[in-house]
Backbone as ProteinMPNN parsed JSONL, in Angstrom:
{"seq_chain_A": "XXXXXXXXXXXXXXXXXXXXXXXXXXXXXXXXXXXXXXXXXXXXXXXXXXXXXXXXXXXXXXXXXXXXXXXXXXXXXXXXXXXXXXXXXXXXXXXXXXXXXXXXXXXXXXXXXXXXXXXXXXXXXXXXXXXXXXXXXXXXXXXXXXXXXXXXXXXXXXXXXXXXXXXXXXXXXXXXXXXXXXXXXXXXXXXXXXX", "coords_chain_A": {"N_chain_A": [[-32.935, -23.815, 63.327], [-36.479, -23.093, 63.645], [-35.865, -21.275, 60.479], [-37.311, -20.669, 58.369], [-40.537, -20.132, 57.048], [-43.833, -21.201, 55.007], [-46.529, -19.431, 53.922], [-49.338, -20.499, 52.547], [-50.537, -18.989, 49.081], [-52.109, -19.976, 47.278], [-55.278, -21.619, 47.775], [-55.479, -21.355, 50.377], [-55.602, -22.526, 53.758], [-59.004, -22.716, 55.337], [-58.746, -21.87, 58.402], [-56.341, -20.446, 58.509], [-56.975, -18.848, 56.945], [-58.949, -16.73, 58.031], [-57.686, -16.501, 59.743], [-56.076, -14.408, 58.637], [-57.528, -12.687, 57.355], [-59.023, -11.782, 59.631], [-56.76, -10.489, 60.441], [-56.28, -7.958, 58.495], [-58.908, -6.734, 58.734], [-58.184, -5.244, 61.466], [-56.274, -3.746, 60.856], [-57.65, -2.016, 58.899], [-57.505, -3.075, 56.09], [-55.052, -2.587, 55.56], [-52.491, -4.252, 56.494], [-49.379, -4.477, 57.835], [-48.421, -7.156, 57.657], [-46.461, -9.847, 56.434], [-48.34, -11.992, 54.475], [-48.495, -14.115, 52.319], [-46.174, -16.569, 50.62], [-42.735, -17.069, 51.206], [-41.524, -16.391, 54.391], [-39.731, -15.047, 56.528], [-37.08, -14.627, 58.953], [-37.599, -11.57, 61.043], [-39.045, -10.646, 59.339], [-42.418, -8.732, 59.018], [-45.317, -10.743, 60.665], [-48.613, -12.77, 60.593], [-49.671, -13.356, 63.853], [-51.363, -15.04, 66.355], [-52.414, -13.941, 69.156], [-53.83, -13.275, 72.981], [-56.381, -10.963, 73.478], [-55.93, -7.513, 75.833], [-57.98, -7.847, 76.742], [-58.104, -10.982, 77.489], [-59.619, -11.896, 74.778], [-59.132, -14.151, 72.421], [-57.093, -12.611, 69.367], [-55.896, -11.667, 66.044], [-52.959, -10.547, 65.436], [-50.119, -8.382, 64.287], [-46.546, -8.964, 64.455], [-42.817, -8.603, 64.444], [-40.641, -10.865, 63.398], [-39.084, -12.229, 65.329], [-36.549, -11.973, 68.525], [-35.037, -8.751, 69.114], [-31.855, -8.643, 69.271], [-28.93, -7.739, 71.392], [-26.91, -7.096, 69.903], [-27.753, -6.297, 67.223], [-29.072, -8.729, 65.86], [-31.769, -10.782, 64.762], [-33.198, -13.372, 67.43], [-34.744, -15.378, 66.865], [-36.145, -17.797, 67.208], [-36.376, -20.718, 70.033], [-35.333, -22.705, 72.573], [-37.792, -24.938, 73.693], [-37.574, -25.866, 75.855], [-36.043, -25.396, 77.872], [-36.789, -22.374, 77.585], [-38.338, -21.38, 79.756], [-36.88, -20.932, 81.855], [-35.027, -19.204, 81.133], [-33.681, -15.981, 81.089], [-34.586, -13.947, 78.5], [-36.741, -14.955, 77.653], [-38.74, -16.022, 79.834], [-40.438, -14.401, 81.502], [-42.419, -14.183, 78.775], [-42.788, -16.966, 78.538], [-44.388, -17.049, 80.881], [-46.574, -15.018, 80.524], [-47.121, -13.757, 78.089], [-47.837, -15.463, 75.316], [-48.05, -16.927, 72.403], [-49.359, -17.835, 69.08], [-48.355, -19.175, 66.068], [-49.448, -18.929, 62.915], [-49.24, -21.225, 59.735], [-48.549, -22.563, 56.575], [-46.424, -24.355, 56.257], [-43.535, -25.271, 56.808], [-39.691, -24.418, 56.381], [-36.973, -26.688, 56.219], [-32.995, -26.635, 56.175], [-31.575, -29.617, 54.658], [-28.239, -31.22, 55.458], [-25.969, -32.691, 53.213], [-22.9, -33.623, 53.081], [-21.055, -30.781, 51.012], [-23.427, -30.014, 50.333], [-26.601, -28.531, 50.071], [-30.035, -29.871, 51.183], [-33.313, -27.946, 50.334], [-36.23, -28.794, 52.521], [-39.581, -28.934, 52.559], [-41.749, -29.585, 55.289], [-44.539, -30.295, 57.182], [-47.214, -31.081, 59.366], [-48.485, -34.197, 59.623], [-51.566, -35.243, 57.52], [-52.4, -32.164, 57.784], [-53.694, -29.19, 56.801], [-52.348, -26.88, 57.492], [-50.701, -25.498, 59.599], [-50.088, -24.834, 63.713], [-47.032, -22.724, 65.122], [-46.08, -22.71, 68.377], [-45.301, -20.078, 70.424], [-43.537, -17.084, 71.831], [-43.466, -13.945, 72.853], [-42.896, -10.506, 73.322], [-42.539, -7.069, 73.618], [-40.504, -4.546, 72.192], [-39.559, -1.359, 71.751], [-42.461, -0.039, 70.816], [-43.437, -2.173, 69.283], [-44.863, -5.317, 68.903], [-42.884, -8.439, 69.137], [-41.926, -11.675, 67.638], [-40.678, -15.11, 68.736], [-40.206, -18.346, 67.617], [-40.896, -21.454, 69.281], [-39.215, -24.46, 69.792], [-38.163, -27.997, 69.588], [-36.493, -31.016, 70.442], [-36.347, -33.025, 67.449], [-39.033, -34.843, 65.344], [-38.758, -38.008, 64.893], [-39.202, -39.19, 62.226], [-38.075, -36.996, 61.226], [-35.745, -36.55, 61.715], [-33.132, -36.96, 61.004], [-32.783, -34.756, 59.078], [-33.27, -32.683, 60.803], [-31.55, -31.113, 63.716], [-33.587, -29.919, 65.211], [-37.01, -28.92, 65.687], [-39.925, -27.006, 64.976], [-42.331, -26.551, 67.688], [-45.035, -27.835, 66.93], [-48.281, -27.165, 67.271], [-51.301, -29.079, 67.708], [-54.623, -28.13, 66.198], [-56.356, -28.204, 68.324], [-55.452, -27.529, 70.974], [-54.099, -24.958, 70.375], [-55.663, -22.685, 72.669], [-55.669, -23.689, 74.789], [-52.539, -23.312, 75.019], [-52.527, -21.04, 74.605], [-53.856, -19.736, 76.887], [-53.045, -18.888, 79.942], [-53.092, -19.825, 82.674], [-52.58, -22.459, 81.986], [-50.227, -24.803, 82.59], [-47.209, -24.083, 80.563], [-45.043, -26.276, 79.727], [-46.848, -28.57, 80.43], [-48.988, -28.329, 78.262], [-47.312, -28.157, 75.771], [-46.581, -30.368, 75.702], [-48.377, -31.518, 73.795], [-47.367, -31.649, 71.443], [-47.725, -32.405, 68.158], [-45.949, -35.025, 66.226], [-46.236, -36.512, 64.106], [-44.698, -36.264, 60.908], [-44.979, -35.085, 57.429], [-42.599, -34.685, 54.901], [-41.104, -33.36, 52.087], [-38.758, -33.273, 49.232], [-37.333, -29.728, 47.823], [-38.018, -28.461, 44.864]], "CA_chain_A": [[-34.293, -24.156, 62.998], [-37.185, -22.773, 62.282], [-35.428, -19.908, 59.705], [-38.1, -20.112, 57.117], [-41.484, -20.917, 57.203], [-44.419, -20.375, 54.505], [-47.943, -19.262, 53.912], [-49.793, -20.658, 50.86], [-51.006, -18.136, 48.171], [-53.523, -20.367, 46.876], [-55.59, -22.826, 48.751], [-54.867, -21.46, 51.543], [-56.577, -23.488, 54.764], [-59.978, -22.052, 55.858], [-58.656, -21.138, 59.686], [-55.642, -19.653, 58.087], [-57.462, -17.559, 55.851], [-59.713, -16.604, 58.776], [-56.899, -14.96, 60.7], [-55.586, -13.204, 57.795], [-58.782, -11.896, 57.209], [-58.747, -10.648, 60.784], [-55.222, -9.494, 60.485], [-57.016, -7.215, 57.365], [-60.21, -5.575, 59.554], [-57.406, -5.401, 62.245], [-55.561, -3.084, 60.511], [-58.194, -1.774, 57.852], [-56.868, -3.631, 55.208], [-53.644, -1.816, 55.53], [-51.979, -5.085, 57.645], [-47.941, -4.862, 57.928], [-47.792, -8.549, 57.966], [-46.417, -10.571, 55.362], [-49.564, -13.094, 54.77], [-47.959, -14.948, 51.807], [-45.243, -16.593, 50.499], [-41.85, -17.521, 52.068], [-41.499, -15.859, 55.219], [-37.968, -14.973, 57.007], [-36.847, -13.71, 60.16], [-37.669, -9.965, 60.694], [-40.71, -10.051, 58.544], [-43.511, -9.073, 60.327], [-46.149, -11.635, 60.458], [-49.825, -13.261, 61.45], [-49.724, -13.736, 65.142], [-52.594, -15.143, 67.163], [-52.992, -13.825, 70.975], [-54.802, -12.987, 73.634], [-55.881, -9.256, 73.551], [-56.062, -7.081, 76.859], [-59.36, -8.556, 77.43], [-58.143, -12.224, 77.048], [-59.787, -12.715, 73.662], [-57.965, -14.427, 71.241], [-56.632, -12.187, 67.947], [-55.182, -11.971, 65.044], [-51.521, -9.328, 65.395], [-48.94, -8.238, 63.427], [-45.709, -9.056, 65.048], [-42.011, -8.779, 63.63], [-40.651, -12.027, 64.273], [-37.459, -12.15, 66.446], [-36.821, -10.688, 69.25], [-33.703, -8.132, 68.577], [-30.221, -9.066, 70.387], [-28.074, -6.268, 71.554], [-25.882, -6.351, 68.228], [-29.162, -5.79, 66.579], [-29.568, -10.06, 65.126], [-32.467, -11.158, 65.682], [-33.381, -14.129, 68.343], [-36.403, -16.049, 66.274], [-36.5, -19.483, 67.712], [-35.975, -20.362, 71.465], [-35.807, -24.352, 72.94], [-38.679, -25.411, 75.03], [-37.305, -27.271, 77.045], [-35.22, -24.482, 78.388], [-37.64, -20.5, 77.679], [-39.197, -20.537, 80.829], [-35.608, -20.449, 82.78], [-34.037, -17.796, 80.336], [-34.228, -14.224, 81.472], [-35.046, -13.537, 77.086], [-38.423, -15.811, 77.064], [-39.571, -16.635, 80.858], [-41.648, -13.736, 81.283], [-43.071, -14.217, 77.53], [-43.528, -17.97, 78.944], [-46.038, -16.806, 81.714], [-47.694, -13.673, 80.72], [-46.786, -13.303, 76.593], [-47.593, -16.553, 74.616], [-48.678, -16.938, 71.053], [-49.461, -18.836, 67.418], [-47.586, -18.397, 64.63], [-49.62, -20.044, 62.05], [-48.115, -21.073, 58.601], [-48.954, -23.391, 55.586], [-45.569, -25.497, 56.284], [-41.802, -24.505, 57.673], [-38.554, -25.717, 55.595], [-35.477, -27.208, 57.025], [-31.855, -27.983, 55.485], [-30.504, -31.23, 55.304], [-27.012, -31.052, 54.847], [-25.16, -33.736, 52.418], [-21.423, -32.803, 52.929], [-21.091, -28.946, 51.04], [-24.675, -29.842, 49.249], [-28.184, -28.59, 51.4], [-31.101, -30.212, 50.493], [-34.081, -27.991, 50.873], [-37.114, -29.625, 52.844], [-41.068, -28.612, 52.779], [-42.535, -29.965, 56.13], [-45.804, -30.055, 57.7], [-47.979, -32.268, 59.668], [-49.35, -35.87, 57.916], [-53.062, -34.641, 57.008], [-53.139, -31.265, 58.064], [-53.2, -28.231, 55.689], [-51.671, -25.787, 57.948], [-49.628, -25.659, 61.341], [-49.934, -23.63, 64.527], [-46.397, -23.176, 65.956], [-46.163, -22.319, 69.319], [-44.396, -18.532, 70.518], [-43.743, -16.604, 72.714], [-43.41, -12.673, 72.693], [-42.327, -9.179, 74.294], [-42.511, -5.663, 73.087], [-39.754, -3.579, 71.335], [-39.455, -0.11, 71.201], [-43.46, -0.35, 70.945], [-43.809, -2.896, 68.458], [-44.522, -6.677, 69.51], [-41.739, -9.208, 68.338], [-42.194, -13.07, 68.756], [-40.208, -16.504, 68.355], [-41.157, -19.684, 67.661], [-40.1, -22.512, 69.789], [-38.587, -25.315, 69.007], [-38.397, -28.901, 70.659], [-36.048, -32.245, 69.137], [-36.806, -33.578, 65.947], [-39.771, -35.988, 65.515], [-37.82, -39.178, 64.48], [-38.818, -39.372, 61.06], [-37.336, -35.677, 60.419], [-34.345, -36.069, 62.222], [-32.134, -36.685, 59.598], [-32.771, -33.722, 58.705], [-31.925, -31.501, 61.223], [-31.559, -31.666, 65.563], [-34.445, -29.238, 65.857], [-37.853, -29.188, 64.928], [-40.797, -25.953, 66.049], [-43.223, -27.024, 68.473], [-46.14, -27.707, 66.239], [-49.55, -27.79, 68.359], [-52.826, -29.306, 67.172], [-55.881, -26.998, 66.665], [-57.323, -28.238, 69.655], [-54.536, -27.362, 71.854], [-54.163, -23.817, 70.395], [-56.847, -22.193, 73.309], [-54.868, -24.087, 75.658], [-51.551, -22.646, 74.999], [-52.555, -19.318, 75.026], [-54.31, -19.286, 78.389], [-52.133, -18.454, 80.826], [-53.356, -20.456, 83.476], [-52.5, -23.599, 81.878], [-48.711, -24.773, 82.509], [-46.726, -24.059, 79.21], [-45.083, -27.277, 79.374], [-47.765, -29.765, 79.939], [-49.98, -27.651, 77.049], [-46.606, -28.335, 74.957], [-46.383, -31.859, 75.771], [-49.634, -32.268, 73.379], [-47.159, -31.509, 70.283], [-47.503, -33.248, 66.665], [-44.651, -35.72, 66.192], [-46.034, -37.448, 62.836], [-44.589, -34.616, 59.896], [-44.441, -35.372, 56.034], [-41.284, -33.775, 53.969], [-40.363, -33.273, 50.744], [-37.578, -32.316, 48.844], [-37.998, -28.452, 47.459], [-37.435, -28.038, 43.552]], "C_chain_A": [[-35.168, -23.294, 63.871], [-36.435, -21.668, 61.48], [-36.292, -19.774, 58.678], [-39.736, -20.716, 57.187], [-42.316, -20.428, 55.718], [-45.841, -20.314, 54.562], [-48.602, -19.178, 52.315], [-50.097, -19.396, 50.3], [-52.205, -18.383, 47.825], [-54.066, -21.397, 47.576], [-55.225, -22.676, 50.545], [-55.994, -22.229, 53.198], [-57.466, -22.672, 55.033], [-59.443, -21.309, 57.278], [-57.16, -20.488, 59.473], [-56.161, -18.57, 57.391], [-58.339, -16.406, 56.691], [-58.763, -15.695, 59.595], [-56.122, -13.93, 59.967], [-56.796, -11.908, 57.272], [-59.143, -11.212, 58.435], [-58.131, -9.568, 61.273], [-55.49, -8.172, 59.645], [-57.645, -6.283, 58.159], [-59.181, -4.819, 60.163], [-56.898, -3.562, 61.756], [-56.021, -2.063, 58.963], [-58.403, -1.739, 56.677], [-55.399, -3.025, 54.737], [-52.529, -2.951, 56.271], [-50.251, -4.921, 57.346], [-47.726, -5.743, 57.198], [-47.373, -9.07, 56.586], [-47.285, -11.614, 55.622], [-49.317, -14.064, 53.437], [-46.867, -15.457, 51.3], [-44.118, -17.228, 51.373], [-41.361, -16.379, 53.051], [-40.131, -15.979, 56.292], [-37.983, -14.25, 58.306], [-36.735, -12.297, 60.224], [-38.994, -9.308, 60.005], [-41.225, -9.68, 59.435], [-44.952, -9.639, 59.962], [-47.32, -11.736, 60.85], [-49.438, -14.244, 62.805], [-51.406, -14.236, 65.869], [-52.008, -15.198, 68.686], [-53.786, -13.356, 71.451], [-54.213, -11.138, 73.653], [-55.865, -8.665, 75.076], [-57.136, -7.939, 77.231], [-59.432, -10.184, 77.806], [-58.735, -13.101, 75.594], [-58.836, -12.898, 72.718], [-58.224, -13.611, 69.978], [-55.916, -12.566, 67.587], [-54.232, -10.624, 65.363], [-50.564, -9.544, 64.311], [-47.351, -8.42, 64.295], [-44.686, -9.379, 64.267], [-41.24, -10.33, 64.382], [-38.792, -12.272, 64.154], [-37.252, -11.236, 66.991], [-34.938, -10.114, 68.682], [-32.782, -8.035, 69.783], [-29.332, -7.598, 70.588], [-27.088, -5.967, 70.249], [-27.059, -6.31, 66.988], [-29.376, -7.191, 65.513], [-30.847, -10.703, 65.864], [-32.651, -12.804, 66.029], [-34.951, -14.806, 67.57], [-36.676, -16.984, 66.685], [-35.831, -19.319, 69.584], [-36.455, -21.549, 71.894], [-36.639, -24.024, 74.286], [-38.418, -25.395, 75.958], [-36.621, -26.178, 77.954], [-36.154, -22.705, 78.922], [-37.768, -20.601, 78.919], [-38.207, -20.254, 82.405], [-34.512, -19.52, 82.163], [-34.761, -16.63, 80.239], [-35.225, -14.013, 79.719], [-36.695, -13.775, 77.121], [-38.857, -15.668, 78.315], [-40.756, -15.796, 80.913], [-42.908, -14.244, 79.946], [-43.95, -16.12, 77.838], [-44.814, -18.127, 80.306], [-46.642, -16.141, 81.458], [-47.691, -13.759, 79.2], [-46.959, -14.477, 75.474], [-48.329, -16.171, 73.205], [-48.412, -18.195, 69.699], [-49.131, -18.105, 66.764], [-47.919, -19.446, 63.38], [-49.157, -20.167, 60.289], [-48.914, -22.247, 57.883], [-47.885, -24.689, 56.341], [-44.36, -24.963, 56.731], [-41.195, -25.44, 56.697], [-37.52, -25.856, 56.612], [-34.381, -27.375, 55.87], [-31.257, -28.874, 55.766], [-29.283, -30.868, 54.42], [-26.533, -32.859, 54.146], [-23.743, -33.526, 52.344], [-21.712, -31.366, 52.766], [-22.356, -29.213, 50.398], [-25.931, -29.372, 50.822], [-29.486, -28.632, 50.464], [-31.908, -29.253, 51.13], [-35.73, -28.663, 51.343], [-38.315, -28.673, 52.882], [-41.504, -29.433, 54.134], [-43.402, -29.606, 57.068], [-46.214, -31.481, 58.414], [-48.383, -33.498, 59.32], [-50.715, -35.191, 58.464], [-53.262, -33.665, 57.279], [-52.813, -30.035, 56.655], [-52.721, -26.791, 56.333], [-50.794, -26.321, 59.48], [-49.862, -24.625, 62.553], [-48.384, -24.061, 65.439], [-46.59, -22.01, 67.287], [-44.497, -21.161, 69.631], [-44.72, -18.031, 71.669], [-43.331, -14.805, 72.316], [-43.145, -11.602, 73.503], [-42.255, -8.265, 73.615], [-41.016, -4.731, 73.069], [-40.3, -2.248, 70.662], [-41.273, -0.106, 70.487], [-44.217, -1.331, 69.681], [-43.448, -4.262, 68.958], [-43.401, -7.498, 68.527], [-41.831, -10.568, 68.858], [-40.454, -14.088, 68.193], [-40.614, -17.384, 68.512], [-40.205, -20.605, 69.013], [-39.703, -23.506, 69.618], [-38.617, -26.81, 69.865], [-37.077, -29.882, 69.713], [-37.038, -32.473, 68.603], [-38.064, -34.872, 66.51], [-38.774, -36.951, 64.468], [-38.041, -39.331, 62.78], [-38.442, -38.134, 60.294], [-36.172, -35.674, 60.866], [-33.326, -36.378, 61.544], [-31.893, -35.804, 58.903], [-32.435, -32.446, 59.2], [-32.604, -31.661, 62.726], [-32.531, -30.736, 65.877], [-35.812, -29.123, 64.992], [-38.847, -27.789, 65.699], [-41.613, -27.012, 66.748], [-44.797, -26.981, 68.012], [-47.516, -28.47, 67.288], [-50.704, -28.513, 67.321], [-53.968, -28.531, 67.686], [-56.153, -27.068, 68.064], [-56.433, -27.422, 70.748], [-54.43, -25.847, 71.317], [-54.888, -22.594, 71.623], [-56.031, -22.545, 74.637], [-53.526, -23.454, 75.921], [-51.388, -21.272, 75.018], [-53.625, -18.725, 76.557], [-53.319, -19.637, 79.4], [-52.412, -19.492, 82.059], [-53.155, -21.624, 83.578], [-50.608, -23.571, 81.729], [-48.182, -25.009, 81.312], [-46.366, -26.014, 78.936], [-45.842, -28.64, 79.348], [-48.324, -29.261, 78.617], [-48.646, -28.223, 75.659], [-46.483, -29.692, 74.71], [-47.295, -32.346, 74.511], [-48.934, -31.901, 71.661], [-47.318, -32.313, 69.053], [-46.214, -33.579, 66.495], [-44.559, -36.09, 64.46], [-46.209, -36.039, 61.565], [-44.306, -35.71, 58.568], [-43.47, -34.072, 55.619], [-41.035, -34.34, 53.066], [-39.55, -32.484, 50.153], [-38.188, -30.884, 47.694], [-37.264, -28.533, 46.095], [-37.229, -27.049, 43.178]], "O_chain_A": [[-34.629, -22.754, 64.837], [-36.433, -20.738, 62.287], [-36.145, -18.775, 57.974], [-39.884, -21.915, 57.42], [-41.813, -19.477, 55.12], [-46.414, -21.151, 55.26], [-48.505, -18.375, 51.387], [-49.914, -18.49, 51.112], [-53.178, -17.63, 47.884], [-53.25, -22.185, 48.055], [-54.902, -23.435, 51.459], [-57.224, -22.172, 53.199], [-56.993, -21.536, 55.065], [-59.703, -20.108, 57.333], [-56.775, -19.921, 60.496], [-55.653, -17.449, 57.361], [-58.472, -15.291, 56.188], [-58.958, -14.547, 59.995], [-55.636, -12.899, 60.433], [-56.758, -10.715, 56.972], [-59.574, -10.063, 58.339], [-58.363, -8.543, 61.914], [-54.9, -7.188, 60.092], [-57.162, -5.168, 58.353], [-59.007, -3.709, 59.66], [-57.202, -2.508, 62.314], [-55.223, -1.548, 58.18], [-59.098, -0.931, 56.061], [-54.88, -3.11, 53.624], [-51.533, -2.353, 56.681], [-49.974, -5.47, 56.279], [-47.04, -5.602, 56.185], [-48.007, -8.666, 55.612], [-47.23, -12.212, 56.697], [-50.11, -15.004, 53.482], [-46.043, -14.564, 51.495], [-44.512, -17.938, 52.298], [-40.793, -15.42, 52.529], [-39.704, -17.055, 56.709], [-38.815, -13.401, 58.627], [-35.87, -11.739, 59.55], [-39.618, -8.248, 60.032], [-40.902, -9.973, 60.587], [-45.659, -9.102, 59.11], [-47.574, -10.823, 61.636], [-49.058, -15.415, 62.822], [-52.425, -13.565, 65.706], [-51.387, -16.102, 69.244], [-54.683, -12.869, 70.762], [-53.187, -10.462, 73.724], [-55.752, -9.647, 75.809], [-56.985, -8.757, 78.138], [-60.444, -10.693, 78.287], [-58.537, -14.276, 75.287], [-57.978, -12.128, 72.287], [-59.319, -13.728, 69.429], [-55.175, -13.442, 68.033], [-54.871, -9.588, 65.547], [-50.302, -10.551, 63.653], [-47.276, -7.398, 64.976], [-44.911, -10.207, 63.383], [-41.314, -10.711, 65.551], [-37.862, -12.398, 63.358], [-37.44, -10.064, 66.662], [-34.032, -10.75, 68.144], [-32.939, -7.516, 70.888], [-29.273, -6.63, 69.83], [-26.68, -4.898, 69.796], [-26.74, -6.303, 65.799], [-29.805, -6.928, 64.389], [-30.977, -11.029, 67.044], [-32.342, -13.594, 65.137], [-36.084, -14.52, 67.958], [-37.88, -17.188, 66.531], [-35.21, -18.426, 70.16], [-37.659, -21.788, 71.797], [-36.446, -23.36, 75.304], [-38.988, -24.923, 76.942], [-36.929, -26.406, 79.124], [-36.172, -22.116, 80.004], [-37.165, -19.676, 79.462], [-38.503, -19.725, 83.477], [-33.417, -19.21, 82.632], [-35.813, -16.287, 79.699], [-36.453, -13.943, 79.774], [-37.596, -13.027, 76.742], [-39.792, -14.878, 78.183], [-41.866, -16.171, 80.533], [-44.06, -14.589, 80.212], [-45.091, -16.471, 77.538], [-45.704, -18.944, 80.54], [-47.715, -16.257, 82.05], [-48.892, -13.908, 78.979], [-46.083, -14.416, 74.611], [-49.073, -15.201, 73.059], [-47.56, -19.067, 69.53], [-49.311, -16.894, 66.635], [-47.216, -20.351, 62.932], [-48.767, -19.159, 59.7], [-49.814, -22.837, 58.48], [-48.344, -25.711, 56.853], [-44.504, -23.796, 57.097], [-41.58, -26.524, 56.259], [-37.343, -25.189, 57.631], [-34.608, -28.021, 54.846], [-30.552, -29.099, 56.75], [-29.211, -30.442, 53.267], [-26.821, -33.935, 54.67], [-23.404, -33.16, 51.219], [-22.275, -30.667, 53.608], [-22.473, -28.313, 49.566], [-26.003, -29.745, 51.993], [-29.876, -27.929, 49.531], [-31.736, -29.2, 52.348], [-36.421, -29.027, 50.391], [-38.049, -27.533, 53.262], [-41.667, -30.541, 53.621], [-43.14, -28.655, 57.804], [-45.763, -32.601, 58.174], [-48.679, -33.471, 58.126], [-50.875, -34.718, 59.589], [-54.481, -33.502, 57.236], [-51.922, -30.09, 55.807], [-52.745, -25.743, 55.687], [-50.499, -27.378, 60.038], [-49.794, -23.445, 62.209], [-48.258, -25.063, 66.142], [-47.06, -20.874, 67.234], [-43.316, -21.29, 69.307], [-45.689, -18.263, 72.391], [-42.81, -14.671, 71.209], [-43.192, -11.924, 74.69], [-41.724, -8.613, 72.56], [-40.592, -4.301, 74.141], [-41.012, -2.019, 69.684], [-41.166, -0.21, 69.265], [-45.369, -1.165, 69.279], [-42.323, -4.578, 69.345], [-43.155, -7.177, 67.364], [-41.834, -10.832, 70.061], [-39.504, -13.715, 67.506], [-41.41, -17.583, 69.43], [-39.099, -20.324, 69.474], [-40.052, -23.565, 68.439], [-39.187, -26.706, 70.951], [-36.75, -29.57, 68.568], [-38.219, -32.307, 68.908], [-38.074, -35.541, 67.543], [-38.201, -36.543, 63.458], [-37.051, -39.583, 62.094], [-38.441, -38.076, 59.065], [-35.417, -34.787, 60.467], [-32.41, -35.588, 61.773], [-30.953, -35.812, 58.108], [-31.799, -31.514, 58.706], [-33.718, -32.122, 62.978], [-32.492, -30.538, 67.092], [-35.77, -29.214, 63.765], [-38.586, -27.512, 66.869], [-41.569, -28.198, 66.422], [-45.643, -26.278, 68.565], [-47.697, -29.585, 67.778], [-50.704, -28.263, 66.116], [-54.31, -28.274, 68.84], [-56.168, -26.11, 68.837], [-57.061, -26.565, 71.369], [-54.89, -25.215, 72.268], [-54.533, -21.446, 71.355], [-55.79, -21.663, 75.462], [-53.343, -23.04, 77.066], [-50.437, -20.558, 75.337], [-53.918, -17.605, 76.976], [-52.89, -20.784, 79.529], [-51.337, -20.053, 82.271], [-53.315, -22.216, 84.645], [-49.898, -22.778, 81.111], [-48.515, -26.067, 80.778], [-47.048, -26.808, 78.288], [-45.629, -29.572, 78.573], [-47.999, -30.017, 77.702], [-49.125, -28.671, 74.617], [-46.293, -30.139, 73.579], [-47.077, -33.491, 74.114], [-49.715, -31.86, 70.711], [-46.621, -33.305, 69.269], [-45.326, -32.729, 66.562], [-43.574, -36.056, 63.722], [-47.127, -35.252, 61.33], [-43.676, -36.767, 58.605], [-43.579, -32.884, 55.924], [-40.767, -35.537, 52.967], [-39.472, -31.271, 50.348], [-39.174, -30.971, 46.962], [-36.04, -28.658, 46.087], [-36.741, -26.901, 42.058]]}, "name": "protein", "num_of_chains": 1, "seq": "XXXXXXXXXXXXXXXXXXXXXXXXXXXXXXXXXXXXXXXXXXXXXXXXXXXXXXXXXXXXXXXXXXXXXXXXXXXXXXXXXXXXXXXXXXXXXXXXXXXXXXXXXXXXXXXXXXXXXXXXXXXXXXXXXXXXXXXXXXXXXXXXXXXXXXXXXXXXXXXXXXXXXXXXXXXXXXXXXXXXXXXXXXXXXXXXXXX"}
């Protein structure tokens, strides 16, 4: 978990649409990123960080970092980044949003896998929380991950670390300790099964 996340087409949320439309100027409407659709490890995506200056943007970033047998590393537990050589740095100096319509999960049934749509209860988008480091001069992130909120865990032992707007500003200033800023995650998620 996370291996798939997506970004509406239509309807897409106002402060989603807002950093794709940044991601656009950004890049003179020429942007890399994949900005709709179902989105996979490797793509390269809408990132929000802080630029040199500390203001928050919109980036293109491929997402996972790349492992010495060249697979990439897309997810990375909380609870753990900021004592693994891969993330710690990226957990003091390198943080970021990886915002999305909704993320899927599979639930396994014996050899059957259900797939799942889940998101927040009332929100129309998600910011998950990332971290990042530069490759061969192109940034590369992963999401992070935390246990399941209880009414997804049936579904599978890991869940991303979905922030609430407010907390976005927070998590990307450096000054604030990752894991309290994480502590302020969204627990209550709706899922449905994918037709």
């Amino acid at each position: 978990m996370c291996g798939r996340f997506y970004i509406a087409e239509e309807d897409t949320a106002e402060d989603l649409q807002r950093i794709i439309d940044s991601l656009n100027r950004r890049y003179n409407g020429n942007s890399p990123a994949k900005t709709k659709g179902e989105i996979r490890p490797t793509d390269i995506i809408p990132v929000i960080a802080n630029s040199p200056s500390m203001a928050i943007s919109a980036y293109a970033m491929k997402w996972g970092y790349t492992m010495p047998d060249g697979k990439p590393m897309f997810n990375a537990r909380s609870e753990t980044a900021a004592t693994k050589p891969m993330f710690a740095d990226g957990m003091k100096q390198r943080r970021c949003i990886i915002p999305a319509t909704l993320y899927f999960e599979w639930e396994k049934h014996g050899t059957q896998k259900i797939k799942h749509a889940i998101f927040p209860t009332g929100s129309d988008m998600i910011y998950m929380a990332g971290v990042y480091r530069i490759e061969d001069k192109r940034a590369a992130c992963s999401i992070l991950t935390r246990t399941p909120a209880d009414c997804i865990a049936h579904i599978h032992d890991r869940m991303p670390v979905i922030l609430p707007r407010e907390a976005v500003p927070d998590w990307l200033n450096l000054r604030y300790d990752p894991q309290e800023v994480l502590s302020a995650a969204l627990g209550e998620m709706t899922f449905q099964p994918c037709t």
